[in-house]
KOLLODREN-696161 format. One record per atom (N, C-alpha, C): residue in three letters; x, y, z. Coordinates in steps of 0.1 Angstrom, whole numbers, plus 5000, padded with zeros to 4 digits. Each point is the difference from the previous one (the first is absolute). Example, Ala and Ser with C-alpha at 12.3 -4.5 7.8 and 13.67 -1.06 7.14 Angstrom:
BEGIN
ala513249435078ala499150125000ala500950125000ser499650114993ser500950115000ser499250115008
//
This chain:
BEGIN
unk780139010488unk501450035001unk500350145004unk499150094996unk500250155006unk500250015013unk498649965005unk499750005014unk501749955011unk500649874989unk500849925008unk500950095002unk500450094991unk500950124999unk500150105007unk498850045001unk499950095011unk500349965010unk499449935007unk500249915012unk501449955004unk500850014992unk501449934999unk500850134997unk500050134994unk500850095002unk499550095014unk498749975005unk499350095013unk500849895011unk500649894999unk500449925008unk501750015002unk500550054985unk501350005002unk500450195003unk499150045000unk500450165003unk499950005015unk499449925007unk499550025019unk501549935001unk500549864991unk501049925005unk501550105001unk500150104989unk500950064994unk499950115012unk499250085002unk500050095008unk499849965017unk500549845006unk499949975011unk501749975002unk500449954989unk501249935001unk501250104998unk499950084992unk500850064991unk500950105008unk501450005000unk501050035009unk500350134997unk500150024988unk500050194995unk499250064998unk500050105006unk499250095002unk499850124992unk498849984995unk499150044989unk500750164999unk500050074987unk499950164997unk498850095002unk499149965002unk499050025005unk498749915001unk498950035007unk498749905004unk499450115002unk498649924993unk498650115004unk499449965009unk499850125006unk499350015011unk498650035002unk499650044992unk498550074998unk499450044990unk499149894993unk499250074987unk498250025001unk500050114997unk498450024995unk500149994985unk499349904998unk499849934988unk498950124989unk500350004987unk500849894992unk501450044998unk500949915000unk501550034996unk500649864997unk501250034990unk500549894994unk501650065004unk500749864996unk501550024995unk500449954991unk500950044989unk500649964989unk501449965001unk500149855000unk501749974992unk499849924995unk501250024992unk500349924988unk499549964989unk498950124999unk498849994993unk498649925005unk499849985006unk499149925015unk499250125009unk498749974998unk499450115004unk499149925010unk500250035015unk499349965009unk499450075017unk499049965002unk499650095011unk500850065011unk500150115004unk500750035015unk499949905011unk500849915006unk499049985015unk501350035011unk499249995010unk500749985013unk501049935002unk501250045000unk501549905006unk500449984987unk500150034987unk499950014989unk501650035001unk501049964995unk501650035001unk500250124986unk500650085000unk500050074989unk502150045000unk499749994984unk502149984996unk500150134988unk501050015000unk500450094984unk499349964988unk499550084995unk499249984986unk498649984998unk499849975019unk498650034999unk498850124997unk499350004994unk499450125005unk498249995006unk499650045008unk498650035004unk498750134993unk499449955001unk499350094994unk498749945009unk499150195003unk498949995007unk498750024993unk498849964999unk499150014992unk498850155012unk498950014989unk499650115008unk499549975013unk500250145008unk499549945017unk500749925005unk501449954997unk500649925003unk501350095010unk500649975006unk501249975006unk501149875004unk500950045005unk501149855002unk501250145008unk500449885009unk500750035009unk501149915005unk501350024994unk501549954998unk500749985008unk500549915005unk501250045015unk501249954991unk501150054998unk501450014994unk500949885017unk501049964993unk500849925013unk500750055009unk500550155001unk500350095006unk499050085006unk498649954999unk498850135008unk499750064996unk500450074986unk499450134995unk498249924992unk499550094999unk498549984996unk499950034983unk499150014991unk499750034992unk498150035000unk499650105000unk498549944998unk499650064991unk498949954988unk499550004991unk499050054999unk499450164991unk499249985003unk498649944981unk498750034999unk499749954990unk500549984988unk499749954985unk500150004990unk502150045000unk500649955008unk501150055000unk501149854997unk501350054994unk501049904993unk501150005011unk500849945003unk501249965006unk501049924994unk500650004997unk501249934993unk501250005010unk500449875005unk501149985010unk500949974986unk500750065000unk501649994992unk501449945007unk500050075014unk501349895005unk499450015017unk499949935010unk500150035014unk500549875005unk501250045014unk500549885006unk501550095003unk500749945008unk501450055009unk500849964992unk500850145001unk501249974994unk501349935008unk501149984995unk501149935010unk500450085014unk499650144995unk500350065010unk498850065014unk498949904998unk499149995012unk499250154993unk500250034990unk498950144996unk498949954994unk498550045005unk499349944988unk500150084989unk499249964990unk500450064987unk498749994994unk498950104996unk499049954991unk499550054991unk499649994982unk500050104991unk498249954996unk499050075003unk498650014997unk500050094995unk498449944984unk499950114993unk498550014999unk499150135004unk498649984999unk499750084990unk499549944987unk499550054990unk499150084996unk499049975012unk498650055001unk499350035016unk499450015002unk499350055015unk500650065011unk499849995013unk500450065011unk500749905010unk501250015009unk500849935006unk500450085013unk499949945003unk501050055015unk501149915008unk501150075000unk501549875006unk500250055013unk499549955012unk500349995011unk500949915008unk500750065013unk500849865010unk499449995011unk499949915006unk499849975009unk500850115013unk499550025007unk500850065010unk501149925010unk499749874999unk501849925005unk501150004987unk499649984991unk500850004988unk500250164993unk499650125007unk500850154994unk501249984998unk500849925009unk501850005000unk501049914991unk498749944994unk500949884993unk500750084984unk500749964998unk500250024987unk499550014990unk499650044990unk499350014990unk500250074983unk500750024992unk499849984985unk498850014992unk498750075000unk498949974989unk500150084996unk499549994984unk499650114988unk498549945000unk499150134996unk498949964995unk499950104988unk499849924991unk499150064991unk498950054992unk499350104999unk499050045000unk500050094981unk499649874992unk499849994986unk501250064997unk500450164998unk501550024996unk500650115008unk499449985014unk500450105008unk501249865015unk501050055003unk500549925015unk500050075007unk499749885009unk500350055014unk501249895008unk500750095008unk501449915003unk499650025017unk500149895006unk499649975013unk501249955010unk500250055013unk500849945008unk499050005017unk499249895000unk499249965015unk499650175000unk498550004993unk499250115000unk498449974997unk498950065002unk499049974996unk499650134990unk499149954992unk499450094990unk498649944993unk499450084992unk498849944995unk500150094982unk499249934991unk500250054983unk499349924993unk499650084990unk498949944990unk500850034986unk499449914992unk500350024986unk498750004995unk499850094990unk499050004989unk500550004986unk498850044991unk500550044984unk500950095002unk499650115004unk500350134996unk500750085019unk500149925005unk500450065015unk500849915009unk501150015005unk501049945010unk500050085014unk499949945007unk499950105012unk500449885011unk501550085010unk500149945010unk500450065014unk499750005004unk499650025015unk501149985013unk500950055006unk500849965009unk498949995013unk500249885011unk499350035010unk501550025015unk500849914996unk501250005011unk501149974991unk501250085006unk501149935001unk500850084981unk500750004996unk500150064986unk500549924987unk499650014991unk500249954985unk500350084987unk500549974989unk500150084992unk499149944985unk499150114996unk499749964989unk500050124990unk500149914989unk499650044983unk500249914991unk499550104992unk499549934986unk501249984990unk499849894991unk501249914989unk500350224998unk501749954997unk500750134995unk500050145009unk499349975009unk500050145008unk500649995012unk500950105007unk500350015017unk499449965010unk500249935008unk498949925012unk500350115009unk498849995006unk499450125010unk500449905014unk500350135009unk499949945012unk499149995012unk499249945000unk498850065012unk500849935015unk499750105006unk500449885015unk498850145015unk499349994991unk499050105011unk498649894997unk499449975013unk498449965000unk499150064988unk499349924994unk499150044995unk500150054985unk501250054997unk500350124991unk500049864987unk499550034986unk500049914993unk500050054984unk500349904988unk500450034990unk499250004987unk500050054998unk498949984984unk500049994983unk499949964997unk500249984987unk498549964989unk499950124988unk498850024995unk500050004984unk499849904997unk499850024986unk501750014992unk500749955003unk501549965001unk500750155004unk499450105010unk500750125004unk500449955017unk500950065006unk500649985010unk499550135010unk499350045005unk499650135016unk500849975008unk499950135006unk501050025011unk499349925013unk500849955010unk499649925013unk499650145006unk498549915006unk499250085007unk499549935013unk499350055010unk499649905008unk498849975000unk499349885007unk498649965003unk499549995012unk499050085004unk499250005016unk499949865001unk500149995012unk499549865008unk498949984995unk499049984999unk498749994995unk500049944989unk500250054991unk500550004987unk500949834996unk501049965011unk500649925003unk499549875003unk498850075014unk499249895003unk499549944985unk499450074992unk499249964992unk500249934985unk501650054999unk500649944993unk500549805007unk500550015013unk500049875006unk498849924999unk498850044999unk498649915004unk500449944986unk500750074988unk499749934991unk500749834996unk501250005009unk500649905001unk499749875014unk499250065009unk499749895008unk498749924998unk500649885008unk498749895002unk498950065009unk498750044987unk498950065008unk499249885011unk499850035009unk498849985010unk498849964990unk499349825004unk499049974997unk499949984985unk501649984991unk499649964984unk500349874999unk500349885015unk500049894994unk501549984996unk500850065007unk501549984998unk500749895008unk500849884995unk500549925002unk501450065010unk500249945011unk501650055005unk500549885008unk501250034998unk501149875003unk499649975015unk499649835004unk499649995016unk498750034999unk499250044991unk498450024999unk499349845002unk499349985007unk499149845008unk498949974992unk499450074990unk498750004999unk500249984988unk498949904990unk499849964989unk498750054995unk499849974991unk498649984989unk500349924990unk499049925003unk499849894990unk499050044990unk500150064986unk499750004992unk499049884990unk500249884998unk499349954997unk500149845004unk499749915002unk499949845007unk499349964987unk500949924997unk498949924984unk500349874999unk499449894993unk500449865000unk501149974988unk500250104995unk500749944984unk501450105002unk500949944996unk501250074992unk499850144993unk499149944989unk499750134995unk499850105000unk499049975011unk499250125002unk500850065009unk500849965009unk501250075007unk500450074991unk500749944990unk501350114992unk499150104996unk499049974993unk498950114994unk500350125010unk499250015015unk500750115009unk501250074999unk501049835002unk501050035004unk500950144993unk500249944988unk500350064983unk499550145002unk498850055003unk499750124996unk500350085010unk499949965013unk500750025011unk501350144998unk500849845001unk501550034997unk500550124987unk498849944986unk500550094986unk499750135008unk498950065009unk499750135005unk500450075009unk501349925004unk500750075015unk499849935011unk499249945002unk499549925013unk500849895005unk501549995008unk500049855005unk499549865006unk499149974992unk499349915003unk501249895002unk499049865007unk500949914999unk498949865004unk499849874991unk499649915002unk500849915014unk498549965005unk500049895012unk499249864998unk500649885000unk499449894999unk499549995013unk498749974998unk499549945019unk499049885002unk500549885006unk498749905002unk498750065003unk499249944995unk498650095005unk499349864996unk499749885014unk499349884998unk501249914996unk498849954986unk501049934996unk500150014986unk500150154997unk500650094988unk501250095003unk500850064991unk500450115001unk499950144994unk499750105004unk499550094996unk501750154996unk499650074994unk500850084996unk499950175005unk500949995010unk499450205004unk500850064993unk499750135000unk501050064995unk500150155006unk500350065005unk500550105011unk500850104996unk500050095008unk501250125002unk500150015015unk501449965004unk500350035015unk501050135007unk500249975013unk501150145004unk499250094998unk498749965008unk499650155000unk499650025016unk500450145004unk500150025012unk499250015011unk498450024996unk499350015010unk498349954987unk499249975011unk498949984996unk499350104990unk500450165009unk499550114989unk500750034990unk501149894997unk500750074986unk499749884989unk499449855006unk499649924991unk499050014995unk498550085009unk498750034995unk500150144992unk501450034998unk499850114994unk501249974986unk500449864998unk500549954989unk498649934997unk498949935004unk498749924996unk499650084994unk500050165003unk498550064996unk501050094987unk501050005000unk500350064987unk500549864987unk499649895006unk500449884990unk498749894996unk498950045009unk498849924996unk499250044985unk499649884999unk499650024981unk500750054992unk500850035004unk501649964985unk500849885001unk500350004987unk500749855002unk499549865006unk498750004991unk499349935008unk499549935016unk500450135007unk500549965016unk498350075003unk499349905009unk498449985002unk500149975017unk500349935009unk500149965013unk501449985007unk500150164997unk501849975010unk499949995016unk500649974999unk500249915021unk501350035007unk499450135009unk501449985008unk500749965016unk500949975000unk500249955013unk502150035005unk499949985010unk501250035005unk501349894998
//
């Protein structure tokens, strides 16, 4: 009955997301696993084409990233062990988008697309108890215990913290800090510095990262029983991994694969094999395009 479940919500989410006339608040676009999403109390893996609404939140596990596209173009990317809480995103009556993200923990960066600079745009982000108020700008910011730090890269925003005067940055680079609940003066950051803070939000090269339009699978395990599918399946999924079960004739049995797909090229699925073999009981993974 599990198995049938699976198979019947993996069947009604491809139907939902073929047919479906409105147009999602956002979809993911790219996860280096492990990452999950939480609503409604429902805690399930990140995957590819994945629709995301108000109330959701994402969260990345370590080594992890995920990478957001909003319905207006703007980006979101994630980087490890980091929280995202989507609170409100979607157009208002008056053709503005509008969107209120809160990242509790790790490092982010909100980028637009360069056709979509001109559109309209409304977002707050917030960063544990520091805001940032956004009008079509990019920037990058981390949250820790004891440290808030955000970053202007283009275009200008205003932040501060609960009770205090928002600062106005609208110069490159120049960025904000907050330390142990004390507020410093805006200072700037060398390019370099920048660079190195961005590596920490993108999809690395060669970790096996799934991306939206990715051809290439790995099949994880082929077994004859139900079971022993879910067995993978289950630990799979509980660890970040979007797996997903495949019935397939094989003679005149049917056998059970169970896989992670969308992945983009051959060297990024031998390089999801070699960080997932002998865990999870995964012994002869197989991959193909």
């Amino acid at each position: 009955m599990k198995l049938a479940s699976a198979l019947l919500f993996t069947a009604a989410l491809a139907a939902f997301s073929q047919f479906a006339t409105a147009q999602p608040a956002a979809v993911v676009e790219g996860v280096q696993m492990p990452a999950w999403v939480e609503r409604a109390g429902v805690r399930r893996p990140l995957s590819i084409g994945m629709e995301l609404k108000g109330g959701d939140q994402v969260k990345t596990g370590a080594g992890s990233r995920a990478l957001i596209k909003f319905s207006e173009g703007s980006l979101v990317k994630l980087g490890e062990n980091a929280s995202l809480s989507i609170t409100e995103a979607g157009a208002d009556s008056g053709g503005i988008f509008k969107a209120a993200l809160r990242v509790a923990e790790g490092a982010f960066r909100f980028t637009t697309d360069l056709l979509q600079k001109a559109r309209r745009r409304e977002v707050s982000i917030r960063v544990a108890t520091v805001t940032a108020g956004i009008r079509g700008t990019d920037l990058w910011g981390k949250s820790s215990a004891d440290r808030q730090t955000v970053c202007l890269i283009e275009g200008a925003i205003e932040v501060g913290a609960d009770g205090e005067k928002p600062a106005l940055m609208d110069q490159p680079r120049q960025f904000y800090r907050r330390e142990k609940g004390q507020t410093l003066p805006l200072g700037f950051v060398e390019a370099a510095q920048l660079g190195e803070w961005a590596k920490e939000t993108d999809i690395e090269a060669g970790r096996g990262a799934a991306r939206r339009g990715g051809k290439w699978q790995v099949t994880l395990a082929s077994v004859d029983t139900q079971g022993a599918a879910l067995a993978v399946y289950d630990q799979l999924r509980d660890n970040g991994y979007a797996a997903e079960i495949r019935p397939a004739a094989a003679g005149d049995k049917t056998v059970y694969r169970v896989r992670i797909a969308h992945l983009p090229s051959k060297a990024e699925a031998e390089a999801l094999v070699a960080s997932l073999v002998g865990r999870f009981d995964i012994t002869d993974p197989r991959i193909s395009p």
